[in-house]
N, C-alpha and C positions, 0 to 999 in steps of 0.2 A: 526461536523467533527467526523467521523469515525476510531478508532485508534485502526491498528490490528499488533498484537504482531509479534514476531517473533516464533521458534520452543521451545523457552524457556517457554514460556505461559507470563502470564500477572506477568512484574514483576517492579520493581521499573524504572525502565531505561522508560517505555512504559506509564507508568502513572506520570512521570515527562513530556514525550510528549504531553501528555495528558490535561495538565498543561499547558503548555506552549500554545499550542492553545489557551488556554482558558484565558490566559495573552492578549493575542493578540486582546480578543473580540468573540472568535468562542464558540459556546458551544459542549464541548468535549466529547465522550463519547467512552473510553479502553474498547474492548470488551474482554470475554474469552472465549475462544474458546475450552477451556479442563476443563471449570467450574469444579465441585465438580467430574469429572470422572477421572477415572484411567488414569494418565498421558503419561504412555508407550504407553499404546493399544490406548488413543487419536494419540499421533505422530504418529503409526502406519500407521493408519486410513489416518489421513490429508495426510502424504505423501504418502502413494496409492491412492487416489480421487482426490491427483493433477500430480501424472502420468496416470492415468485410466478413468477416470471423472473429469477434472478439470473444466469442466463448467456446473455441474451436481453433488455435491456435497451435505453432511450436511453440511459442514463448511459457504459454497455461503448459503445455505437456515438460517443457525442460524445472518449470516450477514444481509441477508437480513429483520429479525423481528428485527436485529439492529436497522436499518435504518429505519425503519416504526416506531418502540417505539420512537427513537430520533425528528423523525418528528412531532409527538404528542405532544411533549411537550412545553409547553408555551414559548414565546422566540426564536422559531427556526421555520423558514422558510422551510418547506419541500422541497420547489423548488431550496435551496441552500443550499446541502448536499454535501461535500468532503468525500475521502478515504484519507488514509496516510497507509501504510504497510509496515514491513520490514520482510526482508527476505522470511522467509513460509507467511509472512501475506502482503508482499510486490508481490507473487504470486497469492495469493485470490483477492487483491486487482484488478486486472491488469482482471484473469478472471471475478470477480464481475463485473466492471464495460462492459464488453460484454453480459453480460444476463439481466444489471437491469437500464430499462433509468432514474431512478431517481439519477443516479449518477449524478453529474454537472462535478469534477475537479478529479484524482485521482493523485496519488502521490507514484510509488513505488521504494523501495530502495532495492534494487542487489536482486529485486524478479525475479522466471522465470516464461515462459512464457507462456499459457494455449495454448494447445490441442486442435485443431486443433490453429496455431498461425494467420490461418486467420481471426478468430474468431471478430481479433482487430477492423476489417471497423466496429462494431459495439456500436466500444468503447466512450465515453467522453475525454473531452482535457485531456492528460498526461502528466506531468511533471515527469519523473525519475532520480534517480540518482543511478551510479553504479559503482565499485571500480574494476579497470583496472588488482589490482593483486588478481583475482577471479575469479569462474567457472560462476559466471553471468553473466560476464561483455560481454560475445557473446551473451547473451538474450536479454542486455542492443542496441546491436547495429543491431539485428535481431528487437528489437523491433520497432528500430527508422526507421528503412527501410521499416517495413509494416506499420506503420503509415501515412509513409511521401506516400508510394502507394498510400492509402485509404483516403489521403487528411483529417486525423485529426492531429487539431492542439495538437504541442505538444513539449516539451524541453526534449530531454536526454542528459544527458552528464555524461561521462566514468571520472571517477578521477584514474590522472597515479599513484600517487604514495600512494594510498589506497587499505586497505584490506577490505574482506567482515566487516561486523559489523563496520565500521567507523564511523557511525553516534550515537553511544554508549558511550556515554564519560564516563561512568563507565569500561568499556571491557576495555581488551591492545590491540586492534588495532584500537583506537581512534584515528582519524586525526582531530585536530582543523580543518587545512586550510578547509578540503573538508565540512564535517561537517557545517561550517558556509556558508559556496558558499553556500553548497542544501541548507539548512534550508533559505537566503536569494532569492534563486529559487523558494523555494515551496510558502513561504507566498506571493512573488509578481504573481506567476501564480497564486494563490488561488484568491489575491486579484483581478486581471483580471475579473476570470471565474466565482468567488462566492457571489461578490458583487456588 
């Protein structure tokens, strides 16, 4: 399992995620995505190559020696790779899995939507989840509609009375209720698609 942060870079919230897959039986691995560089001109960067190039990125290509390093490792099935992303990394996710078929399941939370959003007929099964009082939450149902076009399978569901970052139980706009719904959504889709 593939675990990409949000615009905050890799921080305790995302390797507690990280964690928790890895409770579950998956083997986990939080990537960083602003490793040892300048953290500004990173965000910079990410957020113009996912309005400009979202399926044409560094961020997609550092993901992708992710996912090939993960597969290498003893214990992991290459043919049963997940994403999970939130936010900036719930966007990477959503394009990643349109450029790279070794994706199996992916998983994004109140990420938007890559450029061109046709892109998706190329994607693996999706599970998203997204918070109703948010600027995603029309990507969340823009997603579910070109999904359901291009006949992949897929779960999104809008939580009404969550804000972006819900699924953060360290942040103030934690929602238990939603918070546990996804987390029960992603591991049963996961467990469907990945095993």
């Amino acid at each position: 399992m593939i675990v990409i942060h949000e615009i905050f870079g890799l921080n305790a919230n995302i390797k507690d995620i990280a964690e928790r897959f890895a409770a579950e039986g998956y083997v986990a691995l939080a990537v960083d995505l602003f490793g040892e560089r300048n953290r500004a001109l990173c965000m910079f960067n990410i957020l113009r190559s996912q309005l400009f190039s979202s399926l044409d990125n560094g961020g997609l290509r550092e993901l992708k020696s992710a996912l090939t390093y993960l597969g290498e490792q003893a214990g992991v099935d290459a043919a049963r790779i997940g994403a999970i992303g939130f936010c900036m990394g719930g966007g990477f996710t959503i394009a990643w899995a349109c450029t790279d078929n070794r994706l199996q399941a992916i998983a994004p939370y109140y990420g938007a939507n890559p450029r061109p959003l046709e892109a998706v007929k190329r994607s693996c099964p999706v599970v998203g989840s997204y918070p109703e009082k948010d600027f995603t939450a029309g990507s969340g149902r823009k997603l579910d509609a070109e999904l359901t076009k291009n006949n992949i399978v897929h779960d999104i569901k809008t939580y009404p009375n969550a804000r972006h970052t819900f699924f953060n139980d360290k942040g103030p706009a934690y929602n238990a209720e939603a918070a546990q719904d996804s987390w029960s959504r992603v591991l049963s889709f996961f467990d469907e698609h990945l095993n």
